[in-house]
N, C-alpha and C positions, 0 to 999 in steps of 0.2 A: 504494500500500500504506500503509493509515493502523493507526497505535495506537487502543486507545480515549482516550486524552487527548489526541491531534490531533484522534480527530471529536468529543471535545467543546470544544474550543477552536471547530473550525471551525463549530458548532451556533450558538455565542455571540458569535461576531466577524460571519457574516453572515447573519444577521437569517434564521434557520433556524425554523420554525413544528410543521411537519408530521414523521414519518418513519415509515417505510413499511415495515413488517418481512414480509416475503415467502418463501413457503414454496410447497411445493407436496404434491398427492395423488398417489395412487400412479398413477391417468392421468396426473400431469401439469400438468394444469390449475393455475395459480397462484391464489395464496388471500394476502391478507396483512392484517393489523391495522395502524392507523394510532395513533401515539403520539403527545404533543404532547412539544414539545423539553423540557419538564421530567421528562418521565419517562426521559429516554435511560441516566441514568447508573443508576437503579434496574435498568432491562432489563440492562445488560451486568451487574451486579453477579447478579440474581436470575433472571432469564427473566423472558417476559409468557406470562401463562397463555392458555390457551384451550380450544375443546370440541373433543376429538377424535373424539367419536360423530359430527360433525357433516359429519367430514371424509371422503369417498369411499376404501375401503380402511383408515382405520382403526380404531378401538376400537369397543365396546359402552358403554352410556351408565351401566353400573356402576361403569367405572374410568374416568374416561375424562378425568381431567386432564393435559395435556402443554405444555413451556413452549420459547420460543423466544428461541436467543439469537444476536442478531447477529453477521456476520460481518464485521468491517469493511473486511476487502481488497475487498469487494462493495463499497461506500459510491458513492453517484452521487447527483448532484445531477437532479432531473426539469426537462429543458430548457423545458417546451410550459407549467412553472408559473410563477405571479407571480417578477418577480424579489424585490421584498419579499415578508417572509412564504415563503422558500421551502420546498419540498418536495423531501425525499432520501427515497432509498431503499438496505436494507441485506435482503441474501438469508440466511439465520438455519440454525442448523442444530438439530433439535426433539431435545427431553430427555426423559425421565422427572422427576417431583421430587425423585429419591434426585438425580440431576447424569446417571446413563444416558444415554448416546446411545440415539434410540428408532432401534427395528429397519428401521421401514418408510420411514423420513428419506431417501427414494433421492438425494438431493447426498452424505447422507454414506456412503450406499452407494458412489455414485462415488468419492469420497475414499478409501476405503479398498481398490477395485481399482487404483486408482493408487498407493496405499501396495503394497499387496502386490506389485503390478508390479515395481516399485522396488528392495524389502529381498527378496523372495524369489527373483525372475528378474533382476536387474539392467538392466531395463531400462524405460525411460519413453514414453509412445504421444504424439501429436503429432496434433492433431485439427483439421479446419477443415470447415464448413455448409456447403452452397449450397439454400437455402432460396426453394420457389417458391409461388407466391400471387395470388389473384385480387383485380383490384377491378371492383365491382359496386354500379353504382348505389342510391340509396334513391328509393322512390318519396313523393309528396308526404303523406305522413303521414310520415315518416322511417324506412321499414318498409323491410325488405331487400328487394330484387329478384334475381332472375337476369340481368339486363340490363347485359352490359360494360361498362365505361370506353370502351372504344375498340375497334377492329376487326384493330389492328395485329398483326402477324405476328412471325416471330422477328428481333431483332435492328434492327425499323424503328426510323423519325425521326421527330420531330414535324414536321409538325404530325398525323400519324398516331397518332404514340406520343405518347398523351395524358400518360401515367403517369410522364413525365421528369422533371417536377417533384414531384412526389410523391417517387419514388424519390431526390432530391436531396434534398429536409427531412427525409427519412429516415435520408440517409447522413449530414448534416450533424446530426442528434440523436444519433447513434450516436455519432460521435465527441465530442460535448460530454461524452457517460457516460464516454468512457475506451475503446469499442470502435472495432476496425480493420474495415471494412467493404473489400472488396480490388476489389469490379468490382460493378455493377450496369444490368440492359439487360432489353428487353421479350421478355417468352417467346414460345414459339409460339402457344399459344393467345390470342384476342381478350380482353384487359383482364388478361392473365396476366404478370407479372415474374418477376425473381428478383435476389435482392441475393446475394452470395460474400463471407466471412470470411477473413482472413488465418487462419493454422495457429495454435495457442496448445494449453497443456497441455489435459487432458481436463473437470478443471471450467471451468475461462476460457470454452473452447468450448462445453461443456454450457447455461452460465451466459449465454452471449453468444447465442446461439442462442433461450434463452427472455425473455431482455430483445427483442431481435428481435422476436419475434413481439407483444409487447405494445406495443411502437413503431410498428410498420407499421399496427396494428390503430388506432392512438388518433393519428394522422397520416390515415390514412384518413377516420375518422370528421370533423378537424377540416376535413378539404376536404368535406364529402358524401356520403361513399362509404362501404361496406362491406369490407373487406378479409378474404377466405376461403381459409382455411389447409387445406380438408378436399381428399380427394384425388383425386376424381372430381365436382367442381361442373357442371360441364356435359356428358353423358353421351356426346356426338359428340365432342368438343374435348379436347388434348391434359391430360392430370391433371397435378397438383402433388405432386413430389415434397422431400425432404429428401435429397440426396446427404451422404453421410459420407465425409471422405477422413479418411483413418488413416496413421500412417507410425510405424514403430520408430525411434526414437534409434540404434540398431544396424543401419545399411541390410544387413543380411546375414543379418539373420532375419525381410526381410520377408515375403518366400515361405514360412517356416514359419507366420505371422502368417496371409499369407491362405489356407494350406489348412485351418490351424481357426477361420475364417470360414466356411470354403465349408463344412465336416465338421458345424459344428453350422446351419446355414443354415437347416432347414425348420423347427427346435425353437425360435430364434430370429424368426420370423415374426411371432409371435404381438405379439412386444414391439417389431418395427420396425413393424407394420402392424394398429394395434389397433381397425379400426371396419370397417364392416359395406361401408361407401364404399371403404377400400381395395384390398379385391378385387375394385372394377371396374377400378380401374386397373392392375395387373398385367399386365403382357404384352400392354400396346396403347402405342403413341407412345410406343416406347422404354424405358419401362417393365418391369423382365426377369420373365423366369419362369420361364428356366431356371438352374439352382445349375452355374454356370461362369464362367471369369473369362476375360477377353482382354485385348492389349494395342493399347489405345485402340476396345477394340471395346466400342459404348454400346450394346448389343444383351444384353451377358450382365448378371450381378446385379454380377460387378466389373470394374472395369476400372480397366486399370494406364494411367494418361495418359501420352505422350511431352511429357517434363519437360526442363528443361536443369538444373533443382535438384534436390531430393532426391528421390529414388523416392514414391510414393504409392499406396495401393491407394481408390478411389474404389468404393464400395458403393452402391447405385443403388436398390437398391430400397423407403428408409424412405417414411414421407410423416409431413408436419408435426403431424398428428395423434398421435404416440406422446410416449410419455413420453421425452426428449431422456436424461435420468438415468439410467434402465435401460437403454435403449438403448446408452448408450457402456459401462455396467459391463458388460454381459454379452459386447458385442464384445471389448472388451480382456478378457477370462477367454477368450473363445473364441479368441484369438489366443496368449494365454499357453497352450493348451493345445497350440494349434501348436508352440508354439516347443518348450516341454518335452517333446513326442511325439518333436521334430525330424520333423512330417510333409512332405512335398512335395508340392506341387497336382498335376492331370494335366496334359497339354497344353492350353496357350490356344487357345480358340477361335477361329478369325479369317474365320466363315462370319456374315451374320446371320441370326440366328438369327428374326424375326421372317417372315420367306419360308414362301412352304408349301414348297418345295424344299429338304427339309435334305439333309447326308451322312448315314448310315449313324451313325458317332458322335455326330451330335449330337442323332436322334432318341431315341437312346439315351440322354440325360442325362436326370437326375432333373429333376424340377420342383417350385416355390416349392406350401406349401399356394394352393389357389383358392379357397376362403370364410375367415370367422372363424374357424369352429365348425370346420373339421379341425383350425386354425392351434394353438386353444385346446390342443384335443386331446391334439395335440403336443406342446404344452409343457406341460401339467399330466402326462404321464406319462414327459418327461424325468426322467435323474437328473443331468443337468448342469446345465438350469435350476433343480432341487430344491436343490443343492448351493449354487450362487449366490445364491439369493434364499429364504433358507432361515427365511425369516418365516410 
């Protein structure tokens, strides 16, 4: 956690060049402008401007100036650059010129569901990734292939598990920024990982999670490979998911937490599962589809792990493709609705649910939307989506 006049001491003491002020659109996708170290102390006093007609989701090119101001508890140094001359990076959160937080800033969207969490419900959510991903050769122009790293399976060794060392300068860059990376091993599918996050508040986690994906991505690249975050890359082979575990500070209202997950579940789809790829993956390799939770059953959309620490509801069905920001704002609103309802989940599932053999109840259970365009649907004629993201 730095001041601005620790990170301009530290600009000036080591040989600081670059800095990387990083934002994001309303998918998601990261955007940043590059400052040189003289302009650092102008941006924290002013913002750096920018075009926001330009930006996915927001303005029209009439008004369209907005300005960005570092946040420095962000502040990381970029491992993979010169050590002279280096390159930091600070994640910003976007203005108006009046000083307005702008509406559509989904970090400070999150910020402020964790506020209201906090002063209005007295309580704080507790958040950790399991983030999964393919690599995939280039072929000899440097052009992406379909073509895995390896053939390995879940859980193999090298010399199978090509991807060991990969996932090690991965974990080992993660930690240079300041992030706790908790377990990382080869998935099931051929050339597929996944690296897990220790728990941390909701932005750290939000925030760690989109550092993640732009590491894996540019560690990938400097071995040869392609690393693909989308959620159905290879149409026979297991999809890449984004597992969400969630936890109350109040182990006593977790169950009201995950009945309103499950209660707003299908209105919510739209924002865990935002591309045309993720409804191929749904309800194949584990993947849920039906809106019920069990304990340690990887078959429903949650599941409650057998823990020796704190309770945890683990939500199974995002993939790495959503916007990580709306994504945690709208679950923790969906969970605060639980809590304030005091609603209670039904009974846990403990069939799989993936069998054509179900019981009686479980053919009965609703199901996740199966394309975009119902998902869309659904959430554009919510009024608890409307309510939440009321831009």
């Amino acid at each position: 956690m730095y001041t601005e006049s620790e990170v301009l001491d530290y600009i000036r003491e080591e040989d600081v060049k670059f800095i990387r002020l990083a934002f994001f659109d309303l998918n998601g996708v990261q955007k940043n402008i590059s400052i040189m170290a003289s302009q650092l102390e102008s941006a924290f006093k002013n913002g750096v401007s920018f075009d926001a007609s330009a930006i996915y989701g927001f303005e029209t090119p009439e008004k369209s100036d907005l300005f960005l101001h570092p946040d420095t508890t962000t502040f990381a140094v970029l491992p993979w650059r010169p050590n002279t001359g280096k390159v930091v990076r600070m994640f910003c959160s976007i203005r108006y010129p009046n000083g307005k937080l702008y509406e559509k800033d989904c970090r400070s969207m999150l910020k402020n569901a964790v506020k209201i969490a906090k002063d209005e419900y007295g309580v704080e959510f507790m958040l950790g990734t399991e983030i999964e991903f393919y690599l995939f050769k280039l072929d000899e122009n440097g052009e992406r292939t379909k073509i895995p790293f390896d053939n390995a399976g879940y859980m193999d060794i090298a010399p199978e598990d090509k991807g060991e060392n990969i996932r090690r300068e991965i974990c080992f860059t993660l930690e240079q920024m300041g992030m706790q990376p908790e377990a990382s091993h080869h998935e099931e599918g051929p050339g597929q990982n996944e690296i897990d996050f220790h728990y941390s508040d909701a932005v750290s986690a939000a925030d760690n999670a989109a550092t993640f994906k732009w590491v894996v991505r540019t560690r990938a690249a400097m071995n040869g490979l392609y690393a693909d975050f989308s959620p159905k890359p290879i149409s026979d082979k297991a999809g890449s998911g984004l597992h969400i575990n969630i936890s109350c500070t109040d182990a006593s209202k977790n169950m009201n937490a995950l009945a309103g997950i499950l209660k707003h579940a299908k209105e919510l789809t739209y924002y865990l599962n935002h591309t045309e790829n993720s409804y191929k993956r749904l309800g194949e390799h584990k993947a849920p589809k039906y809106i019920a939770w069990g304990k340690e059953n990887r078959s429903a959309l949650i599941r409650v792990p057998a823990t020796k620490g704190s309770p945890r509801l683990e939500i199974r069905s995002a993939d790495a493709e959503c916007n990580v920001y709306l994504a945690f704002t709208l679950l923790i609103f969906a969970a605060l609705d639980g809590i304030a309802a005091k609603l209670e989940p039904p009974e846990p599932i403990e069939e799989n649910l993936f069998t054509e053999k179900k019981s009686a109840a479980a053919k009965d259970l609703e199901t996740l939307p199966d394309t975009l365009e119902s998902a869309k649907h659904l959430a554009e004629s919510s009024s608890f989506i409307k309510k939440v993201l009321s831009f």
